[in-house]
N, CA, C and O of each residue as an XYZ file, in Angstrom:
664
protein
N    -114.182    -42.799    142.286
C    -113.534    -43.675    143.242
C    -113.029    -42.840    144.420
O    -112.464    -41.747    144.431
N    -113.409    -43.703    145.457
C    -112.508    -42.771    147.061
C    -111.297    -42.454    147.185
O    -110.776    -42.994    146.209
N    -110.464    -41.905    147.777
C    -109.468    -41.165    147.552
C    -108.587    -42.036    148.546
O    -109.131    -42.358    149.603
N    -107.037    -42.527    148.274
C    -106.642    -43.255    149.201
C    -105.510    -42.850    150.040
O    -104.598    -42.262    149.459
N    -105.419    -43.019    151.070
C    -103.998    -42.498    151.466
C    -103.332    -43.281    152.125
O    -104.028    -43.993    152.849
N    -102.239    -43.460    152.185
C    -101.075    -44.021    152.649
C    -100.362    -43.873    154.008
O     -99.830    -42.769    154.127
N    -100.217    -44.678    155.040
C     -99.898    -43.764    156.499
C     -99.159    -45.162    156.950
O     -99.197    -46.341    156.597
N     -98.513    -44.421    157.865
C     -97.886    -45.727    159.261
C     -99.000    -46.820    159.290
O    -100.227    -46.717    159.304
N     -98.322    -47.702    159.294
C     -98.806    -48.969    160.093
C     -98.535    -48.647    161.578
O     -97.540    -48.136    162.092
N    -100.066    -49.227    162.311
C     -99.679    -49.596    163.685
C    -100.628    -50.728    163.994
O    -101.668    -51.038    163.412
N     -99.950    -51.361    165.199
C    -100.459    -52.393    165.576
C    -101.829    -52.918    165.739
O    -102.254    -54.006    166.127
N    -102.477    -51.685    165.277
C    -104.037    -51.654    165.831
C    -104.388    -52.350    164.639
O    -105.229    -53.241    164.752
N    -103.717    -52.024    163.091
C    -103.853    -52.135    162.195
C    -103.920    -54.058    161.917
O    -104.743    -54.628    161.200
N    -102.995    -54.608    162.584
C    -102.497    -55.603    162.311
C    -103.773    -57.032    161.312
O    -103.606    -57.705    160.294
N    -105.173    -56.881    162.512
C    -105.814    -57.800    162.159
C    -106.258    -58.016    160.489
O    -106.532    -59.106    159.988
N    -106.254    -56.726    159.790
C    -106.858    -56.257    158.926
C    -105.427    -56.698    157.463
O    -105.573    -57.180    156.339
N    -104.459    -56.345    158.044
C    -102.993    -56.693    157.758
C    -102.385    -58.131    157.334
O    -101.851    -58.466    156.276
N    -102.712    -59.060    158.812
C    -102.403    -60.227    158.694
C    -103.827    -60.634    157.405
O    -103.564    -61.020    156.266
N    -104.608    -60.526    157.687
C    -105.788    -60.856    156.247
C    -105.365    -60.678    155.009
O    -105.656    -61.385    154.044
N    -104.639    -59.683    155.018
C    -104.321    -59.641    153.504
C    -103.284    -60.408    153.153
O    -103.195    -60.895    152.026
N    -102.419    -60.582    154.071
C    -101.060    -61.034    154.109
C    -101.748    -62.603    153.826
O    -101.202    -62.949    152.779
N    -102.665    -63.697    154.246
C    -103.539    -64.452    154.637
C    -103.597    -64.719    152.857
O    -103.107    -65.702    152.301
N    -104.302    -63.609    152.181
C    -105.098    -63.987    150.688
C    -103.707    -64.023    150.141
O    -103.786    -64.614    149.065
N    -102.235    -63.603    150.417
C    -101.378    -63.453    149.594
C    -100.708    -65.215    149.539
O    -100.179    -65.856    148.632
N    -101.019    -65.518    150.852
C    -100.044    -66.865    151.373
C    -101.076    -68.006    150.234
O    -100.597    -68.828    149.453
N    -102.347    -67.763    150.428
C    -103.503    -68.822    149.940
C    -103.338    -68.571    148.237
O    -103.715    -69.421    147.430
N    -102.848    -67.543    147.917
C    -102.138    -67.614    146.094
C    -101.367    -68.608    145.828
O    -101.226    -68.900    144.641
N    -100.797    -69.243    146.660
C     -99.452    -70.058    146.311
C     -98.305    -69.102    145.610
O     -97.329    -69.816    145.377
N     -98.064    -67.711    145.180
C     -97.329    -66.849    144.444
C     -96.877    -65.909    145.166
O     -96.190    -65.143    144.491
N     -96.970    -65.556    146.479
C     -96.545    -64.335    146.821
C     -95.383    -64.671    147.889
O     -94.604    -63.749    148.127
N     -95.167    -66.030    148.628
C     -94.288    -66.196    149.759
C     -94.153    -67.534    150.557
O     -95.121    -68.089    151.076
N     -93.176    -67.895    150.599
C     -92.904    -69.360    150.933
C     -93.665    -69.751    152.213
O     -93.974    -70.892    152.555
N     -93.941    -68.439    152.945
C     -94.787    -68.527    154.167
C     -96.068    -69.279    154.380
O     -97.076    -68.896    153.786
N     -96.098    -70.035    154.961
C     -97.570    -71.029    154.511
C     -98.700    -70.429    156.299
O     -99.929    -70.478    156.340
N     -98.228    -70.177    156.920
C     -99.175    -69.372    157.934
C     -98.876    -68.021    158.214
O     -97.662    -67.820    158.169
N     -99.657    -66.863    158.532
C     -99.763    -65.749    159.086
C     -98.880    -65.731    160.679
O     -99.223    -66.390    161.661
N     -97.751    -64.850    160.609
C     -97.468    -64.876    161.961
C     -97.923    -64.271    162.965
O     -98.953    -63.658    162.685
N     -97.527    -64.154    164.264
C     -98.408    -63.445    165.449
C     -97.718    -61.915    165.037
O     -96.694    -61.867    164.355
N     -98.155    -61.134    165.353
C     -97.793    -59.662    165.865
C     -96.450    -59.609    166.429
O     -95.523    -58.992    165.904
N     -96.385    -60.161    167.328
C     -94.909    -60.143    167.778
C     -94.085    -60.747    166.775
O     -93.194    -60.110    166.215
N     -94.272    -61.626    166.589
C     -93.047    -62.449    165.799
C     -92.892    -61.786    164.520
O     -91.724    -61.821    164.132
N     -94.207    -60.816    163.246
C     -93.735    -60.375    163.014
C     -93.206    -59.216    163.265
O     -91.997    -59.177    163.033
N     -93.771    -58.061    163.736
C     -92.966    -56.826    164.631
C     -91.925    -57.299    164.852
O     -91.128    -56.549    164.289
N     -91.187    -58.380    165.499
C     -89.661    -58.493    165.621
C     -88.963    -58.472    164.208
O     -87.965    -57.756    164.128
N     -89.342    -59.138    163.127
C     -88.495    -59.023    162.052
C     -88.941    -57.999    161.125
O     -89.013    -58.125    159.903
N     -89.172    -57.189    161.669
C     -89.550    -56.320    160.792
C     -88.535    -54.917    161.060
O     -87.867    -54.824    162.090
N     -88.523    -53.868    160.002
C     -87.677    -52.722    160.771
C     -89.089    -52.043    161.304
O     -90.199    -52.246    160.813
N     -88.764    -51.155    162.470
C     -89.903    -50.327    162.859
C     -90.347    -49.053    162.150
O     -91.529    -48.744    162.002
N     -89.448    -48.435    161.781
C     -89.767    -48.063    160.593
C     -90.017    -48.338    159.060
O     -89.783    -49.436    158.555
N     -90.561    -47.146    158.284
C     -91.328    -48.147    157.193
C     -92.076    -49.502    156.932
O     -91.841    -50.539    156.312
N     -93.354    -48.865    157.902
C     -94.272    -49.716    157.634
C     -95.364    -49.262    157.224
O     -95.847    -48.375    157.928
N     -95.896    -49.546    156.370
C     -96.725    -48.299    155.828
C     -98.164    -49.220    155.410
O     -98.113    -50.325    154.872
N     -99.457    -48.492    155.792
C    -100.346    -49.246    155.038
C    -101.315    -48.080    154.412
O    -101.306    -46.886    154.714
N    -102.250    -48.827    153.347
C    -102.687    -47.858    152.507
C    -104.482    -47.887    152.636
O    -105.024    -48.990    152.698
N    -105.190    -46.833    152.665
C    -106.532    -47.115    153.060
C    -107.319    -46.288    151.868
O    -106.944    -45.396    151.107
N    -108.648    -47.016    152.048
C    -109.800    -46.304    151.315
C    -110.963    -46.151    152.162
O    -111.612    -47.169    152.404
N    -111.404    -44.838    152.743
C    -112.523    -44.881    153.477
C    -112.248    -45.494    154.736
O    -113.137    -46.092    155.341
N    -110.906    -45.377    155.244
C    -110.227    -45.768    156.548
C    -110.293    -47.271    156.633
O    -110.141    -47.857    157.705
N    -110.553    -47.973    155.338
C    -110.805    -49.121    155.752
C    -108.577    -49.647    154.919
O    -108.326    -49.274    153.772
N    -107.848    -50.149    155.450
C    -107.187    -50.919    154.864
C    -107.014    -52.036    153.989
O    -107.131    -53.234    154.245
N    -106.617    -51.275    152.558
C    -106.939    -52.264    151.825
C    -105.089    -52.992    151.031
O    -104.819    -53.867    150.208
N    -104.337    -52.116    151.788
C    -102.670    -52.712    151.606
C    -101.957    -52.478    152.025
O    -102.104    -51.438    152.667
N    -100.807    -53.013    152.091
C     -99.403    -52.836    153.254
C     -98.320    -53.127    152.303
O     -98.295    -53.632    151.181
N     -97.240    -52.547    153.274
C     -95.714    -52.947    153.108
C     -94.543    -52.487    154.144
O     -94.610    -51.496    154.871
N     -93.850    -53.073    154.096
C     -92.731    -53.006    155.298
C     -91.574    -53.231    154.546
O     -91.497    -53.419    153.332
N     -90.306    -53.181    155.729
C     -89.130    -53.535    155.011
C     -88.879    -54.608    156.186
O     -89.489    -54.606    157.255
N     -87.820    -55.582    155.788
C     -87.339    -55.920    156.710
C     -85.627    -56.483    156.750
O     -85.314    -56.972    155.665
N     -84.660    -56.496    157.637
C     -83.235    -56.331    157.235
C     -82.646    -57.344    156.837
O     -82.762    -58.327    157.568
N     -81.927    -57.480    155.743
C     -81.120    -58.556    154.725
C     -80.062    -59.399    155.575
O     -79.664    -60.534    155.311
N     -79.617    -58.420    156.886
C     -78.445    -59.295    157.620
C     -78.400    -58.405    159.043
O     -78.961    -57.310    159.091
N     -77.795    -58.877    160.022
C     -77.365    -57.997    161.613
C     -75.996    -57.351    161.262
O     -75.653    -56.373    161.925
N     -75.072    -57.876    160.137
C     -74.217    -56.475    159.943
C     -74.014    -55.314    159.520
O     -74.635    -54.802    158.590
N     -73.146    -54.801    160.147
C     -73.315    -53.540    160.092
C     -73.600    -52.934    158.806
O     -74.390    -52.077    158.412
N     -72.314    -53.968    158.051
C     -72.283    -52.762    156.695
C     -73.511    -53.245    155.711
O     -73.334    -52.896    154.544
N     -74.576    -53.894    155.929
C     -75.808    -53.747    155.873
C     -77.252    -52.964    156.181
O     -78.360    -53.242    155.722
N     -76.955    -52.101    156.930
C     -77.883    -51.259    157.647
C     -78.658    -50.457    156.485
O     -79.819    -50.186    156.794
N     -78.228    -50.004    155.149
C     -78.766    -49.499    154.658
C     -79.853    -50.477    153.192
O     -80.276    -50.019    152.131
N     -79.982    -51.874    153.765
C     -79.950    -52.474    152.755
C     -81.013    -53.468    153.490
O     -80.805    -54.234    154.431
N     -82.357    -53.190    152.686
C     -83.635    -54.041    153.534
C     -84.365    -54.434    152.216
O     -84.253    -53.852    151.137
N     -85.396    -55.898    152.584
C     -86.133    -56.257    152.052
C     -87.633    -56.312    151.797
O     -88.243    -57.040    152.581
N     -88.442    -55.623    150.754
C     -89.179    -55.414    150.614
C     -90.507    -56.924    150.639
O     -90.396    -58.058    150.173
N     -91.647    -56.278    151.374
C     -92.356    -56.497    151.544
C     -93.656    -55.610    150.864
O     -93.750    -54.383    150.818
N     -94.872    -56.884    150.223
C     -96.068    -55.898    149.731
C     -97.239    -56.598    149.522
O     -97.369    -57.769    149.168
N     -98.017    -55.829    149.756
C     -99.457    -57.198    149.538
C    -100.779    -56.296    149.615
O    -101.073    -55.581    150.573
N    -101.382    -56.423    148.665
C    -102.145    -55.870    148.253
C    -103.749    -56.979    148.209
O    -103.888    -57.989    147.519
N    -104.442    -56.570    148.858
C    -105.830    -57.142    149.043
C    -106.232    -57.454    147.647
O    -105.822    -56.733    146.738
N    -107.051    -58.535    147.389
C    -107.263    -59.158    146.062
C    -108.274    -58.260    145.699
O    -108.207    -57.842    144.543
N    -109.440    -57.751    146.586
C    -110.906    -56.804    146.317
C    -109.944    -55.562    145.891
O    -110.727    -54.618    145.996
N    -108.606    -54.977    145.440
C    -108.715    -53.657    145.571
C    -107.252    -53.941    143.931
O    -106.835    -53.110    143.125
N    -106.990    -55.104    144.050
C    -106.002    -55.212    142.861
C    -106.289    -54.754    141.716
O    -107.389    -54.879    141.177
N    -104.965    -53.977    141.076
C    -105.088    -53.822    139.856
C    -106.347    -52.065    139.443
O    -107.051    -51.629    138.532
N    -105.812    -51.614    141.107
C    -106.379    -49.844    141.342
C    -105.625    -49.101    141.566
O    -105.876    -47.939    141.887
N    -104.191    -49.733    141.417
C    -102.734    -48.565    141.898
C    -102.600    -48.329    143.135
O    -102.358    -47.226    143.625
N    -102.773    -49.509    143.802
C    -102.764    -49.302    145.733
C    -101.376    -50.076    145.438
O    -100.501    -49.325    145.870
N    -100.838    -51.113    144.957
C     -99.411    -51.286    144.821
C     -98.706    -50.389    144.702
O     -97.719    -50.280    145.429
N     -99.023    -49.436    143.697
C     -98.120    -48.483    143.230
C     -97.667    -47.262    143.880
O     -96.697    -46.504    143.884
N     -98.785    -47.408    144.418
C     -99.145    -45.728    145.601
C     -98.347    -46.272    146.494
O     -97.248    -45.736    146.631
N     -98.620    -47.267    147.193
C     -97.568    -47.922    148.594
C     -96.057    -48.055    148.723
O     -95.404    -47.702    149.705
N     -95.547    -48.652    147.521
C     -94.183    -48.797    146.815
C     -93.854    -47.715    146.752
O     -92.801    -47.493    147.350
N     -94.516    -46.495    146.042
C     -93.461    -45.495    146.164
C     -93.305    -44.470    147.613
O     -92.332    -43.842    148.030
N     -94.781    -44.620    148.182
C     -94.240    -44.131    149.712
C     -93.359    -44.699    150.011
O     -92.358    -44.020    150.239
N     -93.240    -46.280    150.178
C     -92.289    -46.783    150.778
C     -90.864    -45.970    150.631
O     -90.317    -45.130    151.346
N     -90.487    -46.635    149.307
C     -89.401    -45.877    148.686
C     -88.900    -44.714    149.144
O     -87.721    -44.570    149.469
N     -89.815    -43.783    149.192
C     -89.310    -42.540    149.894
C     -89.339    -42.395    151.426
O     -88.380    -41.727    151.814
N     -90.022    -42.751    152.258
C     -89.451    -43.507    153.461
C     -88.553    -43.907    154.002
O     -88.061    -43.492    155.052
N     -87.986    -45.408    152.864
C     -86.655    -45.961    152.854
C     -85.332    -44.741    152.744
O     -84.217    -44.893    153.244
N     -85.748    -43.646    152.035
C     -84.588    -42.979    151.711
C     -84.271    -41.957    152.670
O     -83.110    -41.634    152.924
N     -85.493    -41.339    153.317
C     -85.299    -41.314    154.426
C     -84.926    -41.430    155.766
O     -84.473    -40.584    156.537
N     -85.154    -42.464    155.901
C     -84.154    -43.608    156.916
C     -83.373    -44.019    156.540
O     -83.029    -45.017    157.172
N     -82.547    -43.696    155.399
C     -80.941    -43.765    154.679
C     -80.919    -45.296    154.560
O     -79.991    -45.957    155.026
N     -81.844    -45.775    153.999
C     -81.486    -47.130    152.955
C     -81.274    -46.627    151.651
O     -81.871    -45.804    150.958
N     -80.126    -47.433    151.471
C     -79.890    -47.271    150.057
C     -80.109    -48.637    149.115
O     -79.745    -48.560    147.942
N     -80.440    -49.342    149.390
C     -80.947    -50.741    148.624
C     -81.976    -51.193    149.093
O     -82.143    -51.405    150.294
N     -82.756    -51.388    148.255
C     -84.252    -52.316    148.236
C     -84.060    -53.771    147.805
O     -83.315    -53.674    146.830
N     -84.268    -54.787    147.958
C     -84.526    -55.901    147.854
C     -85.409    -56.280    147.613
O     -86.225    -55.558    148.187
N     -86.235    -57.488    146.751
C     -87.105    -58.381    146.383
C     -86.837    -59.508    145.629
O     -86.177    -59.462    144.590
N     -87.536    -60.997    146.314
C     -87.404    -62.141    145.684
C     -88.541    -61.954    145.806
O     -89.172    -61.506    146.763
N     -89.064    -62.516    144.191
C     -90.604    -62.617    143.801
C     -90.844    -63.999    142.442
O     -90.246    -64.127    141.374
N     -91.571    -64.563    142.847
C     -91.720    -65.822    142.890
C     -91.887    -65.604    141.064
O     -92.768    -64.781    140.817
N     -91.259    -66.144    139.892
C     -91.631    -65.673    138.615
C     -92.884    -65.665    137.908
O     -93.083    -65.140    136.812
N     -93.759    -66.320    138.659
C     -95.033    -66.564    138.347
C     -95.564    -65.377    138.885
O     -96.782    -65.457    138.724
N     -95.242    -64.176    139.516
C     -95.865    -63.285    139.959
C     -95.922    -62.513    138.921
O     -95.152    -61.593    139.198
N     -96.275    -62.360    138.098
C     -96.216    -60.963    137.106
C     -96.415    -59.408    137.087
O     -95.913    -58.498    136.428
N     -97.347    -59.481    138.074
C     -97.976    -58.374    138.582
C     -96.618    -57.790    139.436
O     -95.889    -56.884    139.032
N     -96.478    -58.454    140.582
C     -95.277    -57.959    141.134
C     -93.818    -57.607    140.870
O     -92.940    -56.938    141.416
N     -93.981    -58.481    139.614
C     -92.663    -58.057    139.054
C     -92.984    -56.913    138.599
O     -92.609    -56.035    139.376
N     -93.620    -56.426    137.498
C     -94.044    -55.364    136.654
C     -94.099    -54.045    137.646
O     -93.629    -52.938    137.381
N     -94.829    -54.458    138.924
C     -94.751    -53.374    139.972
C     -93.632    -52.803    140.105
O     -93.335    -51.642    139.822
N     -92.514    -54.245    140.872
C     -91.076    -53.112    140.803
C     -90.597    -52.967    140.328
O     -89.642    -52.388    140.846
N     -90.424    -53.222    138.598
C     -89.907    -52.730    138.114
C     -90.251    -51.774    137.330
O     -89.586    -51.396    136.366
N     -91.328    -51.312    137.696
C     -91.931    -49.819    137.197
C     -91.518    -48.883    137.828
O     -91.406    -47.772    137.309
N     -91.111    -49.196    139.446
C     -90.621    -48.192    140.312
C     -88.952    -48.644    140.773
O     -88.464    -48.732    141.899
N     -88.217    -48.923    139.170
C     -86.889    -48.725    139.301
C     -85.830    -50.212    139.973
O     -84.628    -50.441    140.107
N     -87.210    -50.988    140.266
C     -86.067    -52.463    140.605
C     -85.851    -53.040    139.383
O     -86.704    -53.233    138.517
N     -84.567    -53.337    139.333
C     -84.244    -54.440    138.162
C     -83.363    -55.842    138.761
O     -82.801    -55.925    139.852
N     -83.437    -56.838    137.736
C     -83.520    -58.018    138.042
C     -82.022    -58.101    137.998
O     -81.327    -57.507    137.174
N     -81.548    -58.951    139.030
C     -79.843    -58.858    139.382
C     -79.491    -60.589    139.205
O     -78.298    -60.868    139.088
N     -80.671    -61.936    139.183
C     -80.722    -62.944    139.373
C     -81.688    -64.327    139.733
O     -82.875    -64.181    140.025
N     -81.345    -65.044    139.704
C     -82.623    -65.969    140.374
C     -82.313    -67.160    140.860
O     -81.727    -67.992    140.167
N     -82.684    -67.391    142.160
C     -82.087    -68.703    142.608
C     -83.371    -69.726    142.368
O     -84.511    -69.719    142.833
N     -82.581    -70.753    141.289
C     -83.036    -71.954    141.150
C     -83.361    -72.983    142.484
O     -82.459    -73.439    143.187
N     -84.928    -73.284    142.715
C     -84.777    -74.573    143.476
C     -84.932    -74.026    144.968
O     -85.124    -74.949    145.760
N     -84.906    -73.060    145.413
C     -84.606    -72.198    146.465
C     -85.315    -73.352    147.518
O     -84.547    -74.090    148.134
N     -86.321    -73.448    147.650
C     -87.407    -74.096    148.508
C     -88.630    -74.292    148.055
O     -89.199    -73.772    147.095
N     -88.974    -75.040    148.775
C     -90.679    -75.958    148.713
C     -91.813    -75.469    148.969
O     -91.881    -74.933    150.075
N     -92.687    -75.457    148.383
C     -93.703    -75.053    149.055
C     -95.115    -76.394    148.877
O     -95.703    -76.365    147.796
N     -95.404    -77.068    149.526
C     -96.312    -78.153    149.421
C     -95.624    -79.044    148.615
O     -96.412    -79.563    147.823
N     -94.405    -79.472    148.468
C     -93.508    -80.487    148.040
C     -93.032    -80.183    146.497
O     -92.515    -81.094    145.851
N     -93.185    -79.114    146.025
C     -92.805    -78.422    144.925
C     -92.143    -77.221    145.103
O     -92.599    -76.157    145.522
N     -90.577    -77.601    144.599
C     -89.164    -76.761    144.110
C     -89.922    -75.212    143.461
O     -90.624    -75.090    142.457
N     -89.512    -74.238    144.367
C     -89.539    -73.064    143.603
C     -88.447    -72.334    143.329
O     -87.422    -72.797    143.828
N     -88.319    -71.359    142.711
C     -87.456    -70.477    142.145
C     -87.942    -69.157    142.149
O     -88.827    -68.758    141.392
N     -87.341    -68.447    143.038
C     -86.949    -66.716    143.315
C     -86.525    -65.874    142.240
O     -85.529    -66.275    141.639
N     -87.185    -64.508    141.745
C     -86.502    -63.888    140.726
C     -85.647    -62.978    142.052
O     -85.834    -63.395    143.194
N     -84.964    -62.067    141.904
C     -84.338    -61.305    142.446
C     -83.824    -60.270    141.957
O     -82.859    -60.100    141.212
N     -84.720    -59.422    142.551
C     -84.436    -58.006    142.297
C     -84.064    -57.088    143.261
O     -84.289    -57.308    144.451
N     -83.305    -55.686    142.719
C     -82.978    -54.457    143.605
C     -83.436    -53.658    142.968
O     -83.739    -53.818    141.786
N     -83.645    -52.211    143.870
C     -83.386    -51.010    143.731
C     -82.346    -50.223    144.291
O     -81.798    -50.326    145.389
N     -82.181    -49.512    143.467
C     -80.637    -48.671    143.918
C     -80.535    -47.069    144.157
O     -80.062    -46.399    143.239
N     -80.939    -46.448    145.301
C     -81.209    -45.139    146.076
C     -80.618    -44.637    144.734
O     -80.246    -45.510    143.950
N     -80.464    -43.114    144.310
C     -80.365    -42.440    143.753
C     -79.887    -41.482    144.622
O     -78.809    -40.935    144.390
N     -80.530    -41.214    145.569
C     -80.070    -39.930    146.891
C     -79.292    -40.304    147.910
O     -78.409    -39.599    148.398
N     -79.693    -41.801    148.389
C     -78.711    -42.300    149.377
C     -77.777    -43.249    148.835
O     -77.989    -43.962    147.854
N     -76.425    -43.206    149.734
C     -75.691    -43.739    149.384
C     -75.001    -43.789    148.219
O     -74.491    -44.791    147.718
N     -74.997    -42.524    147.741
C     -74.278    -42.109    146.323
C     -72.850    -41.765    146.044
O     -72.250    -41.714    144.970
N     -72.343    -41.483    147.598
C     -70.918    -41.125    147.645
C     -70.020    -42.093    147.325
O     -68.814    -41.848    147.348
């Protein structure tokens, strides 16, 4: 198998990006999001750092970003994970490889909390983060709709080890 590596996202990247993001929305399991947004709109909610996508043979086959839980302050170190992994490449450790760049990224840029609501029917995604140290803090019942059916959010964190320890 080709060898994969992990690098910045940039905008050039996007078309290839929103596609995957595209097969994640058409699961019904990965995000309440029912269309792909523009570039801008997402680039605005996104942090600019840690965005990371993952390739095989330069072709992109996964992503992840963070993006911020609130505009206050005493939030800054505390973002929400994003991940999506192309259906042709699932279940090859391109989740796993991405997540933990991320991770170390995040700690980098002095986040000290990771975030994820993941839909309980995701299994895969759960198992992901919590292989790389998220554990489950809750779940909001009922949260929202998606095609006129009530879902429910698991909710999970991770908790820096290096940042934010004082």
């Amino acid at each position: 198998m080709e060898s994969m590596i992990v690098s910045e996202m940039g905008q050039d990247d996007w078309e290839v990006v929103s596609n995957i993001y595209l097969e994640g929305i058409r699961t019904g399991n990965a995000t309440f999001e029912t269309n792909v947004p523009t570039w801008e709109k997402w680039d605005e909610s996104h942090v600019k750092k840690c965005r990371l996508v993952a390739r095989r043979n330069e072709k992109v086959i996964g992503w992840a970003a963070l993006s911020p839980v609130s505009s206050r302050c005493v939030y800054t170190g505390v973002a929400e994970v994003s991940i999506y992994i192309s259906k042709s490449t699932s279940g090859q450790g391109v989740g796993s490889a991405i997540l933990s760049e991320l991770i170390k990224e995040s700690e980098k840029e002095g986040y000290w909390s990771l975030k994820a609501g993941i839909f309980p029917e995701n299994k895969a995604s759960i198992m992901l983060h919590k292989k790389h140290g998220f554990r489950e803090v809750g779940i909001q019942d009922r949260i929202g709709k998606i095609n006129g059916v009530w879902r429910n959010v698991l909710l999970l964190e991770r908790r820096s080890d290096v940042v934010g320890i004082d």
